[in-house]
N, C-alpha and C positions, 0 to 999 in steps of 0.2 A: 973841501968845498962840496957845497950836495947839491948834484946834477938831477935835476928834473925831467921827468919823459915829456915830451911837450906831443908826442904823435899819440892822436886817437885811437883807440881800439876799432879797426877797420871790419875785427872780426864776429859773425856773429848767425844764428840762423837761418833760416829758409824764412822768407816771408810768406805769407797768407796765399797771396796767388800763386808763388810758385808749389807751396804742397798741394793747392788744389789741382795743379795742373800734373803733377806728379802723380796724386790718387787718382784723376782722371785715365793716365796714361795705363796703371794698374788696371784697372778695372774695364779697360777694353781688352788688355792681354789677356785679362781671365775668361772673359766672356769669348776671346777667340778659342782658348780653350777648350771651356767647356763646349763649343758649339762642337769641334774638332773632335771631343772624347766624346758626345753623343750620338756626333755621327757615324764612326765610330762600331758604337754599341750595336745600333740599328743595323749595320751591314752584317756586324759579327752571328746576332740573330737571325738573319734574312738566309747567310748562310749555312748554318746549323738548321734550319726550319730544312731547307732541301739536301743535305745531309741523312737528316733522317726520312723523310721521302726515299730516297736511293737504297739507305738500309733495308728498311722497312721491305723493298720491293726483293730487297736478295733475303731475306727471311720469308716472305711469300713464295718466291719462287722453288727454295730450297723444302718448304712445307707439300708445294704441289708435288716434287719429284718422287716425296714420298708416299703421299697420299690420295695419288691422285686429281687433288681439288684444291680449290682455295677456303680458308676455314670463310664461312656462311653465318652471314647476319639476317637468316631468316630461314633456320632449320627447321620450320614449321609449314616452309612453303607457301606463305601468309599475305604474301605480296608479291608484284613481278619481278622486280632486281636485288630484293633484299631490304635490309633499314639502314640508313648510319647509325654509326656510334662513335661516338665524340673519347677523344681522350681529357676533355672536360667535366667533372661533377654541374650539373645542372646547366649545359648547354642546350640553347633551344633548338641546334642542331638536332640532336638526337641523345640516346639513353649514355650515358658512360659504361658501355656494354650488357650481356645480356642481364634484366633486373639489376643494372646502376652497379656492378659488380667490381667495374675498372679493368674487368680483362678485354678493353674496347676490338680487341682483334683474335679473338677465341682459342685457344691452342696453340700461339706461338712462343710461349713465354712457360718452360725454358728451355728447351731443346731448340728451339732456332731464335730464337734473342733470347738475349738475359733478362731486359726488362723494356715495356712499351713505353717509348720518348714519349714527352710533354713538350707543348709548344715552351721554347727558353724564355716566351711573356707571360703567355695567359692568361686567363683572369676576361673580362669583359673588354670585347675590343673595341680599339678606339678610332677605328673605320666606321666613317659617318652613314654606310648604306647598311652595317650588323646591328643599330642600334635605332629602330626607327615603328614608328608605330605599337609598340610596346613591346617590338620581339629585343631579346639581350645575347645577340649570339658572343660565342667567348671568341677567341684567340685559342686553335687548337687544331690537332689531326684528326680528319673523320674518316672511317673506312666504311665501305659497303660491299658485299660480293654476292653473288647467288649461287658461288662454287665454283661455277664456270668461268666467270671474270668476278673484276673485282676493280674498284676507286679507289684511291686516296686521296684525300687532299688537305692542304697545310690550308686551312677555313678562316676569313676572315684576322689575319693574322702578318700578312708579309708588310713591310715596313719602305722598304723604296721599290714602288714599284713601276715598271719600263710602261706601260702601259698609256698611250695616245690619247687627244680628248674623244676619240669614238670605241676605245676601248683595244685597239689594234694592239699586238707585244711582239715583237720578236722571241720572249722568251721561253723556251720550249718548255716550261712547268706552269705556263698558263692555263687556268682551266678557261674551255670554251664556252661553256657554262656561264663561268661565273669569270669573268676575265678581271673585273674591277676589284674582286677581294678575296681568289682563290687563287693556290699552286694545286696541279694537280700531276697524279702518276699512277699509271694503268697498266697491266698485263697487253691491252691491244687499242692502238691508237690511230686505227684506222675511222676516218670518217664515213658518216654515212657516205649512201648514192651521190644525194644531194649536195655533200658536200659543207653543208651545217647542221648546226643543231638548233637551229631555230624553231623547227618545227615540233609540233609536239607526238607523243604517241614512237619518239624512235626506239626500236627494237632492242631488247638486252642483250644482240648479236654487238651491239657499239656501247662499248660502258665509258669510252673516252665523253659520251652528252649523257650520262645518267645525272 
């Protein structure tokens, strides 16, 4: 006798709305992701950016012990605190050392670093106050010294920063200067009299407002 299957085939695909609803679920997990690995990236550079800040200041330090001084961006005596120099090719900060050379911090490289850090971005930054009126400043380290003292700063360049809608940070690599898109790191971080740097004409005795 031949027995017939008389039960429906119950089984069968995903319908239309449930894969869409499944690609949908994808595609937020990815983008929680990616949000997650970019932010991420951005802290990882924020930290390496003042990293090399701290270096940079025990290669100064270790240069002065020997030499006396800090190496000088204006051995000409040509100006009153010196020039920056950008570890950027064609920052409108200033030269990438003396005559575009790339040695942005003169005689430390290599007896006291091996080699002068690059900001980990670079390139034209993408802080809305570096790019305006037709100036292009980059994402990068400027130094300036006049022997005596000496700046640093990680320019146009930090990625989250602590900084209030008046400009206020708690964070001690703010520059006073430029608090909206600078870190900065000095030999002496004494403020003027005054107490800011608002004023203009302050003395190269204070290089924390140069």
């Amino acid at each position: 006798m031949h027995l017939s299957n008389s039960k429906k085939n119950t089984s069968g695909g995903f319908t239309l709305i449930e894969l869409l609803v499944v690609v949908a679920i994808m595609g937020l997990l990815a983008s929680i992701v990616l949000v997650n690995i970019n932010s991420a990236r951005t802290k990882t550079r924020d930290v390496l950016r003042k990293v090399g800040l701290r270096q940079l200041q025990s290669s100064l330090e270790a240069y002065y012990s020997t030499n006396g001084g800090y190496p000088s961006t204006d051995p000409d005596n040509l100006s009153y605190t010196g020039v920056w120099y950008s570890s950027e090719v064609g920052d409108e900060a200033g030269p990438n050392g003396p005559d575009n050379n790339g040695d942005w911090i003169p005689g430390l490289v290599p007896d006291y670093v091996s080699e002068l850090p690059k900001d980990p971005r670079g390139g034209t930054s993408p802080i809305d106050y570096c790019n305006r009126d037709g100036y292009t400043y980059k994402s990068a380290f400027l130094y300036k010294s006049d022997g005596v003292n000496y700046k640093l700063l990680s320019n146009c360049a930090f990625e989250n920063n602590s900084s209030d809608s008046y400009g206020n940070s708690s964070d001690t690599y703010t520059d006073p200067v430029r608090s909206s898109w600078a870190w900065m790191a000095t030999n002496k971080t004494e403020m003027p009299p005054s107490g800011s740097c608002d004023s203009q004409g302050y003395p190269s005795a204070y290089p924390v407002c140069w």
